[in-house]
Structures are given as structure tokens and as C-alpha cells.
C-alpha positions in Angstrom: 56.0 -74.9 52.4 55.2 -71.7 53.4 58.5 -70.2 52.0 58.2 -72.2 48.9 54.7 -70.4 48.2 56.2 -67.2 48.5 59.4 -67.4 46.5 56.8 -68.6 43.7 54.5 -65.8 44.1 57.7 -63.2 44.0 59.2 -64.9 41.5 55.9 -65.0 39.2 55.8 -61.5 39.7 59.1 -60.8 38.2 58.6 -62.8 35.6 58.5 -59.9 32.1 55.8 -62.0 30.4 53.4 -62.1 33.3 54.3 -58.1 33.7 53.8 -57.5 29.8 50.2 -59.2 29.7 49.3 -57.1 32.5 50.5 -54.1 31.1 48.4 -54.7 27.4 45.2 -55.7 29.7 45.4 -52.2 31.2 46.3 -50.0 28.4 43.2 -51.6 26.6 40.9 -51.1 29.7 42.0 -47.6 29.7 41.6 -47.2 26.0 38.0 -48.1 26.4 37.1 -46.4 29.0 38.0 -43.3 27.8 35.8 -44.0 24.7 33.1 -43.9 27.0 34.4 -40.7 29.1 32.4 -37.8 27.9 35.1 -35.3 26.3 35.6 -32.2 27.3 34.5 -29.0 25.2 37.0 -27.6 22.7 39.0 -24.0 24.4 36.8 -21.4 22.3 34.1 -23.2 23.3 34.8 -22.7 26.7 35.8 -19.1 26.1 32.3 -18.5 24.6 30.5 -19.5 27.6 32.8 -17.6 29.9 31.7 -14.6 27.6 28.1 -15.3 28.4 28.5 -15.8 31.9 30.4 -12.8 32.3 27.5 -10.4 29.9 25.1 -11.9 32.2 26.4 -11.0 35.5 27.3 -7.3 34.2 23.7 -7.0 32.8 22.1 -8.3 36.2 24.4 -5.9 38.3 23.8 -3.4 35.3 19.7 -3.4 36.0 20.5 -3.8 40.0 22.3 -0.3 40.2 20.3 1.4 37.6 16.8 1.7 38.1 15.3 3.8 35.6 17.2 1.6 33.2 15.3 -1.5 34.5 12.2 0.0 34.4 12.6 1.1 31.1 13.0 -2.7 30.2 10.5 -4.2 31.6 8.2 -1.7 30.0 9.8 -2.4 26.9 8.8 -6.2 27.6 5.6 -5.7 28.4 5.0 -3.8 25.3 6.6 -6.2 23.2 4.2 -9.0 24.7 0.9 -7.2 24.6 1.7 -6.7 21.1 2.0 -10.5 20.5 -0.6 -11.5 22.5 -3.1 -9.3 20.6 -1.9 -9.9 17.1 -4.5 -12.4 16.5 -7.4 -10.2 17.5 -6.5 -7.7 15.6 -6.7 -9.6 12.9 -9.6 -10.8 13.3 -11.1 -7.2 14.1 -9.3 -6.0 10.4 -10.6 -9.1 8.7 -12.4 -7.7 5.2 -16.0 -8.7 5.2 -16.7 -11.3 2.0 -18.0 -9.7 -1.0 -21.6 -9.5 -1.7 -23.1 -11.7 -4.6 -23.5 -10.4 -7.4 -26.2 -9.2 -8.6 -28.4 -11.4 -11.7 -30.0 -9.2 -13.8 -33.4 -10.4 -15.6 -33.3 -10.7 -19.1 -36.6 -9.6 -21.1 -37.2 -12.3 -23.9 -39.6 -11.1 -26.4 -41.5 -14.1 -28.0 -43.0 -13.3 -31.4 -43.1 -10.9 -33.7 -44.3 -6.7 -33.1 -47.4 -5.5 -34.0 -47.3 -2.4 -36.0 -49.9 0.3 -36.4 -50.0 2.6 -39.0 -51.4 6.0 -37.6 -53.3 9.0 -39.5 -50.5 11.6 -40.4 -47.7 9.5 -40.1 -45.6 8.5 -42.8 -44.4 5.6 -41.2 -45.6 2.6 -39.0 -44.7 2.4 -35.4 -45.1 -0.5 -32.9 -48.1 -0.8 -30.7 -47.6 0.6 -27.4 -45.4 3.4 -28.0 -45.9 7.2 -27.4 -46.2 8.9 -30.8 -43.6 11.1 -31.6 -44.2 15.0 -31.5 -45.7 16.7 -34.1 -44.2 20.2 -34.8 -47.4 22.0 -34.3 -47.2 21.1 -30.6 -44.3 21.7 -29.7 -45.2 24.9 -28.7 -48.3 23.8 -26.6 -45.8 22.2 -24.7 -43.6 24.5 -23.9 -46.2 27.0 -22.5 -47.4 24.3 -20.5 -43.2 24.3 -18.7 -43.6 27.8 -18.0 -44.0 29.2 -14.5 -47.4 31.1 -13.5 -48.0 34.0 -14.7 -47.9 36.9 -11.5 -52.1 37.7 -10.5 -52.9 40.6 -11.9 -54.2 44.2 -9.5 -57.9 43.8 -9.4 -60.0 45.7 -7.0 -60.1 43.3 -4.4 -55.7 43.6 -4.4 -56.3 47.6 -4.8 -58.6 47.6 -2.0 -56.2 45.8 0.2 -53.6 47.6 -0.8 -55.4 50.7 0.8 -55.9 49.0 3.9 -52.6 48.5 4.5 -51.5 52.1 3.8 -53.8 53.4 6.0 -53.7 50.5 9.2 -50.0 50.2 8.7 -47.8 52.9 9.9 -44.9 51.6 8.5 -46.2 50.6 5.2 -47.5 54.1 5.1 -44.3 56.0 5.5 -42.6 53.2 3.4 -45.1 54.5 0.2 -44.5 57.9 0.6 -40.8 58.0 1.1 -40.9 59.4 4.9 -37.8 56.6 5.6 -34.7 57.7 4.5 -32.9 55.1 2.9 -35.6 53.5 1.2 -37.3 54.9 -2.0 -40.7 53.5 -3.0 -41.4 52.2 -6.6 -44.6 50.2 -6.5 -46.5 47.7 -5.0 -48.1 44.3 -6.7 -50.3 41.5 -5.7 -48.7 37.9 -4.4 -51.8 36.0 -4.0 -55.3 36.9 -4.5 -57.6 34.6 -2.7 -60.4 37.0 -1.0 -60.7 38.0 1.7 -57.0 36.9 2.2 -54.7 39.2 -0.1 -50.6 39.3 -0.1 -49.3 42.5 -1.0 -45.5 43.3 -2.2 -44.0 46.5 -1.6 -41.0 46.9 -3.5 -38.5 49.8 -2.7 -35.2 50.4 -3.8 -32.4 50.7 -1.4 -28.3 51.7 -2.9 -29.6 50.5 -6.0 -31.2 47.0 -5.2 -34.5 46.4 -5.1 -36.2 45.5 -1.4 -39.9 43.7 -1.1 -41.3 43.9 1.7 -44.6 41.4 1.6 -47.6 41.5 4.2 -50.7 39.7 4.3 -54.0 41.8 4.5 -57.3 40.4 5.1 -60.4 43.1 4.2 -62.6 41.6 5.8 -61.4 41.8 9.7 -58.6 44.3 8.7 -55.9 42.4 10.0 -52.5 43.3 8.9 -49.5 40.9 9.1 -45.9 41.1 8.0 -44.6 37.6 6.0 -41.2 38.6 5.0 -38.1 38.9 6.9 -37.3 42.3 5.4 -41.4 43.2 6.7 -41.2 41.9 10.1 -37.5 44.0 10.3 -39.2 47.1 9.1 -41.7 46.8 11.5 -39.6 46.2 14.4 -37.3 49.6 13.9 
């Protein structure tokens, strides 16, 4: 029996139908399962990511040897990412402020109608409340009344001070009679006249130009005292 099984077995697998089945059942099972094999990348993209792998190792040995050249990068980094990470404070610090409101301005509404008044001497009516109009005999009033001061006059309170101070004063003395060489006197006139307080101006003439020299003299203490710069210098040579 034993025999008998084996001859069969051999002679099944002999037999070119059995062997052709089997064949088509493998082919198809290895069909399939290289659907479901992942395929492998195309040659240029392979050749790509040798590139990469071999500009990465150079740049890491690059950096390794040179070290000023990797220190240059990472500042170079570092820059790069303080500059991102404060982009958005700056912009917050630069931020334009919003515009003010603008402004409403009242409007007058006048309800009604004027109220004209006719005034002597003018020909024709003007509305109550406003200034009336210059007449041309005033004009002039009102110009005298723009001018400046007129200068106080020598009385004999200013002469008498005046005297005082060329005789206490040294230098006020030699200034009125020409004892300083570079200054020639011309006259002398009153500032303010308020007694016993008096301010005299002595005006000399120096290249050409006129020179004041202004002190205050009080008649009734005899007190002498220079108020001007050019007074207080003359005093001091």
C-alpha cells in the first residue's frame, strides 16, 4: 500500500495540469504582492538625495575645521532670529497714534432782525453795538496818542545833578572835559527826572559813534551810581 501511495503522489506531481495550476497560483500571488511592495524611488531621485547627503557632510566638516567661519554663522543666526522675534514689538512701538476728533465749531444764529441807529453827523445808519467809524478830524488825536514819550526836559533839579556828578565823580569829570583820550564829550541830558532820584546821560563820541554813558545821581545823599555797561566799564579803567 505503501508503494502504491507513493507512485500516486510522484505521479500527481508530474502530471503538467497539476504543475500548470500551480504555476498561475504563484505568478498571481506574486503579482499582488508586489502591488503592495512599496516601490523604490526613481535614479535621479536617488541622486538628489546623495547630493544632499554629501553638501551636508562637507558643510558639517566645513564648520568643524573652520572656526571663525562657524562663528560667523551662528552670529549670523542669531541676528536673523532676534530680528524676527522682535518684529512684532516694533510694530507695536511704531504704531501711529489715532487721529484726534475733529474739532465742531459753534455756529452763531442771529434771530431777528438789527436794530439800527442813526447817529448825529453821520450820513448813514449803523447797527447798534458797533464802534463808530473815525471821523477825519481825529485821526490825528490818535496818532499822537501812538507816539513814544517825549525825552524830560533839563530843569534845575537835572542841572543840579548834573553838577553833582561832575564834581563827586572823577571819571565823569574827566569824561566832560575831554581829559580821556579817545572819547570827545558832546553833552549831557536827563533820563528820568523823579527828585531826589535823577538819571543823567553823558553822551561822547568815540571814531565817530556816539557813546552814553548813564549814571544815577541822587541830590539829596550825593550818591553816585553807574547804570550802564559802557558807565560801570569807564569806571572800572
Amino acid at each position: 500500500m505503501s508503494e502504491e501511495t507513493q507512485n500516486s503522489e510522484e505521479k500527481a506531481k508530474l502530471d503538467p495540469e497539476l504543475l500548470k495550476a500551480q504555476a498561475d497560483e504563484l505568478r498571481q500571488t506574486g503579482y499582488l504582492r508586489g502591488e503592495d511592495s512599496p516601490k523604490a524611488p526613481a535614479r535621479w531621485v536617488q541622486g538628489i538625495y546623495l547630493g544632499v547627503l554629501v553638501l551636508v557632510i562637507a558643510s558639517v566638516l566645513f564648520l568643524l575645521v573652520f572656526r571663525e567661519s562657524r562663528v560667523r554663522l551662528l552670529r549670523s543666526v542669531g541676528r536673523a532670529w532676534t530680528t524676527l522675534s522682535s518684529t512684532e514689538q516694533q510694530a507695536e512701538v511704531f504704531k501711529l497714534p489715532p487721529p484726534p476728533p475733529k474739532s465742531v465749531e459753534p455756529k452763531v444764529v442771529l434771530q431777528g432782525s438789527p436794530t439800527f441807529v442813526f447817529r448825529s453827523g453821520s450820513p448813514t445808519a449803523q447797527p447798534a453795538g458797533q464802534p463808530d467809524a473815525a471821523e477825519p478830524g481825529n485821526e490825528g488825536g490818535q496818532q499822537d496818542e501812538t507816539k513814544p514819550p517825549a525825552p524830560p526836559e533839563k530843569t534845575a533839579g537835572s542841572s543840579g545833578a548834573y553838577q553833582l556828578l561832575v564834581k563827586n565823580s572823577e571819571v565823569a569829570r574827566k569824561l566832560t572835559t575831554n581829559a580821556l583820550p579817545d572819547l570827545q564829550f558832546k553833552e549831557w541830558k536827563p533820563v528820568r527826572n523823579n527828585p531826589p532820584e535823577f538819571w543823567i546821560n553823558v553822551v561822547a563820541s568815540r571814531g565817530g559813534q556816539n557813546v552814553e554813558f548813564v549814571w544815577s545821581v541822587n541830590t539829596e545823599s550825593g550818591t553816585i551810581r553807574a547804570l550802564s555797561q559802557n558807565a560801570r566799564d569807564l569806571e572800572r579803567k
